[in-house]
DOTI-666129 format. One record per atom (N, C-alpha, C, O): residue number from 0; residue in three letters; atom name; y, x, z. Coordinates in Angstrom, 3 decimals, decimal comma. Each point is the difference from the previous one (the first is absolute). Example, Ala and Ser with C-alpha at 12.3 -4.5 7.8 and 13.67 -1.06 7.14 Angstrom:
BEGIN
 doke kolfi nuti    north     east       up
    0   ALA    N   -5,690   13,190    7,800
    0   ALA   CA    1,190   -0,890    0,000
    0   ALA    C    1,200    0,900    0,000
    0   ALA    O   -0,019    1,036    0,665
    1   SER    N    1,069   -1,386   -1,385
    1   SER   CA    1,190    0,820    0,060
    1   SER    C    1,090   -0,770    0,730
    1   SER    O    1,108    0,509    0,169
//
This chain:
BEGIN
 doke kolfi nuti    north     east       up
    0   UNK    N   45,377   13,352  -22,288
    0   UNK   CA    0,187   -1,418    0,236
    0   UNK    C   -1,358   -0,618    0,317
    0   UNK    O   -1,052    0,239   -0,593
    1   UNK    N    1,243   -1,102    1,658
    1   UNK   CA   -1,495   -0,664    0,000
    1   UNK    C    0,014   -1,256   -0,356
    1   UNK    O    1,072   -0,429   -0,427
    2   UNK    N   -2,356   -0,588    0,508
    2   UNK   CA    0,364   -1,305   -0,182
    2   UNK    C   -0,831   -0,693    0,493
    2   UNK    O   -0,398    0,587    1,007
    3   UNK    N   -0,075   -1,453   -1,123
    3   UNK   CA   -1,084   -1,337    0,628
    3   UNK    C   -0,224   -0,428   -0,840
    3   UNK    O    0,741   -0,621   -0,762
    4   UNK    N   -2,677    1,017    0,620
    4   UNK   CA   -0,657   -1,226   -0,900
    4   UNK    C   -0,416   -1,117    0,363
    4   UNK    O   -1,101   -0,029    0,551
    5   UNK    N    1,978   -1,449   -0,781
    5   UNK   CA   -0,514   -1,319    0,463
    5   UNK    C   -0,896   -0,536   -0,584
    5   UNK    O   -0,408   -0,968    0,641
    6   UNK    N   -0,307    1,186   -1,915
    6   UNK   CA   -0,839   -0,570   -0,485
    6   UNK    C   -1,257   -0,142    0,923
    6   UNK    O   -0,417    0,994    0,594
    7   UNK    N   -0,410   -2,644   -0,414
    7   UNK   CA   -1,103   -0,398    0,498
    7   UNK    C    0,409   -0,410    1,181
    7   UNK    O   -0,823   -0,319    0,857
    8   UNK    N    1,893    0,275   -0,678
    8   UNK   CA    0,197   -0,937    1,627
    8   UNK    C    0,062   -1,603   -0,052
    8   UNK    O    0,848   -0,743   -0,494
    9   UNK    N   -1,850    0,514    1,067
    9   UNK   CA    0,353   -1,562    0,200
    9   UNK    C    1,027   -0,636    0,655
    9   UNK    O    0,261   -1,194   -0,143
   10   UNK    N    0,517    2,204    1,085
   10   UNK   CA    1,434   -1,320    0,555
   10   UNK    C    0,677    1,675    0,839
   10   UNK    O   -0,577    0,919    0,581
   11   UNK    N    2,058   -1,196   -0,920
   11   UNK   CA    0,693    0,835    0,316
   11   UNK    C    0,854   -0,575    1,564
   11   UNK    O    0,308   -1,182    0,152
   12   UNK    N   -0,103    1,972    0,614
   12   UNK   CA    0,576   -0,867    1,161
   12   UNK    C    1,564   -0,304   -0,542
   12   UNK    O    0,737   -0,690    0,706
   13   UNK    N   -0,390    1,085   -1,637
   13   UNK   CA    1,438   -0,603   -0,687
   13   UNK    C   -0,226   -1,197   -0,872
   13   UNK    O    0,777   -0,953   -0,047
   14   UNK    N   -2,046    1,073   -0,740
   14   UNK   CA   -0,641   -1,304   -0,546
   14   UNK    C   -0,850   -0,261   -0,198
   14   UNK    O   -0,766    0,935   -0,233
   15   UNK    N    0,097   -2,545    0,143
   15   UNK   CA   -1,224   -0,190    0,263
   15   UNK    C   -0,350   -1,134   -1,336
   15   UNK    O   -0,297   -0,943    0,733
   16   UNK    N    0,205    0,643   -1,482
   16   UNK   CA   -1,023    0,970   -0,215
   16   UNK    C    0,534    1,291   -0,857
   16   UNK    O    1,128   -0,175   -0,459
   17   UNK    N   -1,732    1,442    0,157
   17   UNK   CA    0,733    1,221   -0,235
   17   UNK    C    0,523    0,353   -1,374
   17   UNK    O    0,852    0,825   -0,329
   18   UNK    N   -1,478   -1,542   -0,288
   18   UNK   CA    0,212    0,271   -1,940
   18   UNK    C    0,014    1,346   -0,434
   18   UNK    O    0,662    0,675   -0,789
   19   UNK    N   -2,009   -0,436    1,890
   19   UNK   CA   -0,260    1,580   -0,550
   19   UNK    C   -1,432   -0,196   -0,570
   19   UNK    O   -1,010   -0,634    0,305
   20   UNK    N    1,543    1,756   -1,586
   20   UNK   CA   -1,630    0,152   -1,121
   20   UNK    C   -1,206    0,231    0,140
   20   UNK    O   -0,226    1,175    0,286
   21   UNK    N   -0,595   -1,779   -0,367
   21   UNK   CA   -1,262    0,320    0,105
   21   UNK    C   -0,758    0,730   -1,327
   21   UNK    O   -0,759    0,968    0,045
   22   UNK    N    1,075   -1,518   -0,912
   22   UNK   CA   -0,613   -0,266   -1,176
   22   UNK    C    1,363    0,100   -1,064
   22   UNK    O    1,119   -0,495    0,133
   23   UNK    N   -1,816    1,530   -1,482
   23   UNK   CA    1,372   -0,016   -1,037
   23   UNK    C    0,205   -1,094   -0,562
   23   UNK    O    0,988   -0,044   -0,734
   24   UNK    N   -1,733   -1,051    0,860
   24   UNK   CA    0,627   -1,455   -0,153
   24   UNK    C    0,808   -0,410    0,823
   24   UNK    O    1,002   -0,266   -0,663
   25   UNK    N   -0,802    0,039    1,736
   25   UNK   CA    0,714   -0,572    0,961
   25   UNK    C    1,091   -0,190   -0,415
   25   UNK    O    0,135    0,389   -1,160
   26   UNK    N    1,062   -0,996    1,774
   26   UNK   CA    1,985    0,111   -1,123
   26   UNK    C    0,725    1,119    0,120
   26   UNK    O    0,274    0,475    1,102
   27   UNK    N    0,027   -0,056   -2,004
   27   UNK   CA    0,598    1,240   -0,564
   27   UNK    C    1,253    0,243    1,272
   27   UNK    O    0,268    1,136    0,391
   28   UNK    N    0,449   -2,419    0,180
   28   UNK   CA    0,972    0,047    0,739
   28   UNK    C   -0,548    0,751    1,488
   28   UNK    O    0,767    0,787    0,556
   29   UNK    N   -1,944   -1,039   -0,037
   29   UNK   CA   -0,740    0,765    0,865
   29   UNK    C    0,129    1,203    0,424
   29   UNK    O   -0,410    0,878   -0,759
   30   UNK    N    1,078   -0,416    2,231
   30   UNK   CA   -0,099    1,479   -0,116
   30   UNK    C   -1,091    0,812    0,419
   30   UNK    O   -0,783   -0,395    0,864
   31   UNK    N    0,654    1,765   -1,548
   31   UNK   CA   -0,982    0,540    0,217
   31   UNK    C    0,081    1,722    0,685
   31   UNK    O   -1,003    0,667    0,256
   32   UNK    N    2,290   -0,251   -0,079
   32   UNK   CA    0,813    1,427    0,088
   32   UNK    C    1,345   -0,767    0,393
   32   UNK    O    0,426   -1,011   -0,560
   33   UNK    N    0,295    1,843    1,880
   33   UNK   CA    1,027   -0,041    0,545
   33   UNK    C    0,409    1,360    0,452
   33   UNK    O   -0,652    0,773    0,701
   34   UNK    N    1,979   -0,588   -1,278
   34   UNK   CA    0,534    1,475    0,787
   34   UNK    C   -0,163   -0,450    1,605
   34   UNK    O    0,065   -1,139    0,462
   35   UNK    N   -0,313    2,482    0,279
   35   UNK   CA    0,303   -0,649    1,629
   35   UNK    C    1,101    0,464    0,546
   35   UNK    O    0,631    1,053   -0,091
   36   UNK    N   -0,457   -2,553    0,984
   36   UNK   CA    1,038   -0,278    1,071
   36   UNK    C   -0,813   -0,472    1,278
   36   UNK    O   -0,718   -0,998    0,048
   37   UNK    N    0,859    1,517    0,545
   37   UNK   CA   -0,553    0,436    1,567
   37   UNK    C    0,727    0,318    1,086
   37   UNK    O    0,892    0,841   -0,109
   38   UNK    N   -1,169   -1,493    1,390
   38   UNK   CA    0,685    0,170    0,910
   38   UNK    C   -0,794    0,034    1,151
   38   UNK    O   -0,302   -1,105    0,453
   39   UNK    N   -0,167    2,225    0,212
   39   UNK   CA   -1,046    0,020    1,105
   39   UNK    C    0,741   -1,047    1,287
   39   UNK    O    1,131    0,082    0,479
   40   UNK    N   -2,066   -0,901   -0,210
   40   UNK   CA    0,686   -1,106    1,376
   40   UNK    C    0,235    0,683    1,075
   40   UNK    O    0,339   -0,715    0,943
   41   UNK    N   -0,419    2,498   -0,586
   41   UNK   CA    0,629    0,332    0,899
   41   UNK    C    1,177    0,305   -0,533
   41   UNK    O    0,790    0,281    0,901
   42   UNK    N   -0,104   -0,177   -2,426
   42   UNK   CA    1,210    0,900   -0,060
   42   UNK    C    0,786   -1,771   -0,333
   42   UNK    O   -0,323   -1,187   -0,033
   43   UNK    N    1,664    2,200   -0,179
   43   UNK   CA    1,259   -1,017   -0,034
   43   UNK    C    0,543   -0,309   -1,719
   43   UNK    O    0,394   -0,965   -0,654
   44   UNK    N   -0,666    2,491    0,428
   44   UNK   CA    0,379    0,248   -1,456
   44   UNK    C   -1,871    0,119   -1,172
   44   UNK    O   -1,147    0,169    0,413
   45   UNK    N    1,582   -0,324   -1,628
   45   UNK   CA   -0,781   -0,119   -1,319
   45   UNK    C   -0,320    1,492   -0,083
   45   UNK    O    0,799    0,742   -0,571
   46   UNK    N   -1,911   -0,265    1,105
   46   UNK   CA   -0,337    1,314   -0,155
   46   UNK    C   -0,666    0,354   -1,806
   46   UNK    O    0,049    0,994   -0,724
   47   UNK    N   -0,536   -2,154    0,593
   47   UNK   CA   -0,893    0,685   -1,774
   47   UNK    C    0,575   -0,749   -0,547
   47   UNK    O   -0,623   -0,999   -0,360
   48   UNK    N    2,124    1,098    0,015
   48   UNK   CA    0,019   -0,727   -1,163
   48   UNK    C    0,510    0,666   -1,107
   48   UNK    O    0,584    1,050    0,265
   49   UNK    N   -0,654   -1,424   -1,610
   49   UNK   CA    0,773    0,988   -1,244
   49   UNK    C    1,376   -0,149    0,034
   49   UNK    O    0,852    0,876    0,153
   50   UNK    N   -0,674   -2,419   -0,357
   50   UNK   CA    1,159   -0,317   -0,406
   50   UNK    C    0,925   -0,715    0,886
   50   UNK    O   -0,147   -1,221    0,045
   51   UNK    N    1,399    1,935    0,919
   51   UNK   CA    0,266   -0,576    1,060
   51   UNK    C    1,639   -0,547   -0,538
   51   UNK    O    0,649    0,387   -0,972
   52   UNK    N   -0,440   -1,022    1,611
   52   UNK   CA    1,914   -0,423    0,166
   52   UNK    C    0,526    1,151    0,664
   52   UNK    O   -0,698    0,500    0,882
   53   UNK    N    1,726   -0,029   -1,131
   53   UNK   CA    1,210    0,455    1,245
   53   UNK    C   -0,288    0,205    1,349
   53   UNK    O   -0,059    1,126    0,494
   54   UNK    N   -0,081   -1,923   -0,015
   54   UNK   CA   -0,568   -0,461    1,240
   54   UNK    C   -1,502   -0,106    0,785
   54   UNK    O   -0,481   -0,592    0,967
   55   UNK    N    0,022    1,627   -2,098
   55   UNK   CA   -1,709    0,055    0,515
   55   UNK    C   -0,887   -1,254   -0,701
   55   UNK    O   -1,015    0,194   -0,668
   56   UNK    N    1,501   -1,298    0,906
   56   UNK   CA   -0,623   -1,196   -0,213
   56   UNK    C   -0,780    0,043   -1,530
   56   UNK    O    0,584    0,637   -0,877
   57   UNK    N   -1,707   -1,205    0,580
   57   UNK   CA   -0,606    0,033   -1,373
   57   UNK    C    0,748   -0,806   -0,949
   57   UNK    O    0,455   -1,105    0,298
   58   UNK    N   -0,336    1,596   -1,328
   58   UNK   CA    0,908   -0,520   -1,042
   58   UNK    C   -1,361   -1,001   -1,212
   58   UNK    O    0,282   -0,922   -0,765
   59   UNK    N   -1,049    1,261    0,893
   59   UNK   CA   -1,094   -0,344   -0,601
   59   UNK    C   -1,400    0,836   -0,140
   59   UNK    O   -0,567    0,696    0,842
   60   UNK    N    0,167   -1,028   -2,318
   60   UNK   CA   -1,552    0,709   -0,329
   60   UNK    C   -0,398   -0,849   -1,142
   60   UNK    O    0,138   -1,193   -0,272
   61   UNK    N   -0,891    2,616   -0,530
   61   UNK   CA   -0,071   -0,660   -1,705
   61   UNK    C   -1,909   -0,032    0,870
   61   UNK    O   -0,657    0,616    0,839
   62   UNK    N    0,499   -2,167   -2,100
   62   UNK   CA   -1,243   -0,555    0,315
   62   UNK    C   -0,665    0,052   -1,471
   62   UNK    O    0,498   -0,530   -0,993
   63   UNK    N   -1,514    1,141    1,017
   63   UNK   CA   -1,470   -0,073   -0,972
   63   UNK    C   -0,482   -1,628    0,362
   63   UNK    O   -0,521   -0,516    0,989
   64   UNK    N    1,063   -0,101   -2,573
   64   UNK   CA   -0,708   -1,256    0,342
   64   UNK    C   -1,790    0,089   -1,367
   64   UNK    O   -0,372    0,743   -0,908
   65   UNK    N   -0,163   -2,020    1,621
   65   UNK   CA   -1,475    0,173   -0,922
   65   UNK    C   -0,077    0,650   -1,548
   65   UNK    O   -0,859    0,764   -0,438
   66   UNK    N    2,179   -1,380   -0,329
   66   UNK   CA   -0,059    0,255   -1,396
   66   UNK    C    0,565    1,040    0,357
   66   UNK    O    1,106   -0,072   -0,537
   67   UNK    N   -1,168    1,189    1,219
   67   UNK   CA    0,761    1,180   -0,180
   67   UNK    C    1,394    0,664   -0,507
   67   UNK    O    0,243    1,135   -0,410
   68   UNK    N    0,800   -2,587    0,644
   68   UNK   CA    1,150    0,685   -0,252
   68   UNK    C    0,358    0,156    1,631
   68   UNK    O   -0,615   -0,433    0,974
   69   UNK    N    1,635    1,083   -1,041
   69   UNK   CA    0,914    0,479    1,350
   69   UNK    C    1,392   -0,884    0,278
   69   UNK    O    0,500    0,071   -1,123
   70   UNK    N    0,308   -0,752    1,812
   70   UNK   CA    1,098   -0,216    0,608
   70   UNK    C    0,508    0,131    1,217
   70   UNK    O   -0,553   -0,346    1,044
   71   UNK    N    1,743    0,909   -1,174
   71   UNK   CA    0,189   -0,030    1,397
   71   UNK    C    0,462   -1,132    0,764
   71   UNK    O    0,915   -0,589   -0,576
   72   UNK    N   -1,290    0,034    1,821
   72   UNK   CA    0,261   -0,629    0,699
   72   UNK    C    0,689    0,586    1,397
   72   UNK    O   -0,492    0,881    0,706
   73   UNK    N    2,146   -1,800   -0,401
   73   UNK   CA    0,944    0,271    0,679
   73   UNK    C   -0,948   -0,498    1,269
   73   UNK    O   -0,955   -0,775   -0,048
   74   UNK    N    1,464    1,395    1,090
   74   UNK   CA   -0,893    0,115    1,834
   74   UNK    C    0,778   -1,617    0,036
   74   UNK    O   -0,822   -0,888   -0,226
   75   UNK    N    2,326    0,355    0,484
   75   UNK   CA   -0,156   -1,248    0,305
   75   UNK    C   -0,345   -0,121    1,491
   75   UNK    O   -0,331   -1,160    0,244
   76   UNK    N    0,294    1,881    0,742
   76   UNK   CA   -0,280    0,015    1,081
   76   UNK    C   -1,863   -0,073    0,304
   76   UNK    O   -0,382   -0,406    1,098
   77   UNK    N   -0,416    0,737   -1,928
   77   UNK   CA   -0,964   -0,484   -0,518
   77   UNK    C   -0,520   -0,784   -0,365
   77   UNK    O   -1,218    0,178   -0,024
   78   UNK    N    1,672   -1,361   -0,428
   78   UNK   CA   -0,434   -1,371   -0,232
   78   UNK    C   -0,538   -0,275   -1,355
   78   UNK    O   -0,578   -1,007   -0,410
   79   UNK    N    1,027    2,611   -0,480
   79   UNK   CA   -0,373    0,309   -1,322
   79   UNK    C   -1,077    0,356   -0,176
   79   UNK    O   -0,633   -0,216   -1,034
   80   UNK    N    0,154    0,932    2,176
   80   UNK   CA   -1,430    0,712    0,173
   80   UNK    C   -1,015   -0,214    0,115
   80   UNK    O   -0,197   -0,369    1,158
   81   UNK    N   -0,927    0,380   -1,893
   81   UNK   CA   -1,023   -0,311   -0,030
   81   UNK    C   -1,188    0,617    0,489
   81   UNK    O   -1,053   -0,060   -0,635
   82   UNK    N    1,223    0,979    2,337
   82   UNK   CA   -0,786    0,533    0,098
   82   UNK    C   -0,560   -0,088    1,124
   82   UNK    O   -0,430   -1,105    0,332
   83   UNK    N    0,280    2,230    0,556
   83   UNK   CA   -0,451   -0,466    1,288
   83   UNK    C   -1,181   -0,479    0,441
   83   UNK    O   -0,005   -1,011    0,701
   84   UNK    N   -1,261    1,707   -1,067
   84   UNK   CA   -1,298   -0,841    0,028
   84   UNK    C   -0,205    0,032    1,128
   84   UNK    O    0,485    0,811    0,788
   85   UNK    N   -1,238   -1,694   -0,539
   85   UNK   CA   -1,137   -0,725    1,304
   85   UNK    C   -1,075    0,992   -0,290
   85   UNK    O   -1,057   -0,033    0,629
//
């Protein structure tokens, strides 16, 4: 399984600003680790992802937030996602 470390980005092209960690102070709600969901802009279909639907499509991805617990968060068409750096 692979994943994406977002920690230290200042602005994600999904959001701006990114509420990614810099610092083990920062808010615990912050993510810092994302399973990956990936989709190369030449293909049609989600080539890296873990956790898919039926239908290929990403079903989600459990996120490492700052305080180090894990949840998973549902894909949502990605609107759940907090990733995608600039």
């Amino acid at each position: 399984m692979n994943y994406f470390y977002v920690g230290g980005a200042s602005r994600w092209e999904m959001a701006d600003p990114a509420f990614s960690p810099i610092r083990p102070g920062d808010p615990p709600t912050w993510t810092l680790m994302v399973d990956m969901v990936h989709k190369p802009s030449e293909s049609e279909q989600f080539l890296y992802t873990a956790h898919k639907e039926h239908n290929g499509s990403p079903a989600g991805a459990n996120h490492l937030f700052n305080d180090l617990h894990v949840d998973w968060v549902k894909w949502n068409g990605g609107r759940n996602m907090r990733t995608k750096l600039l």
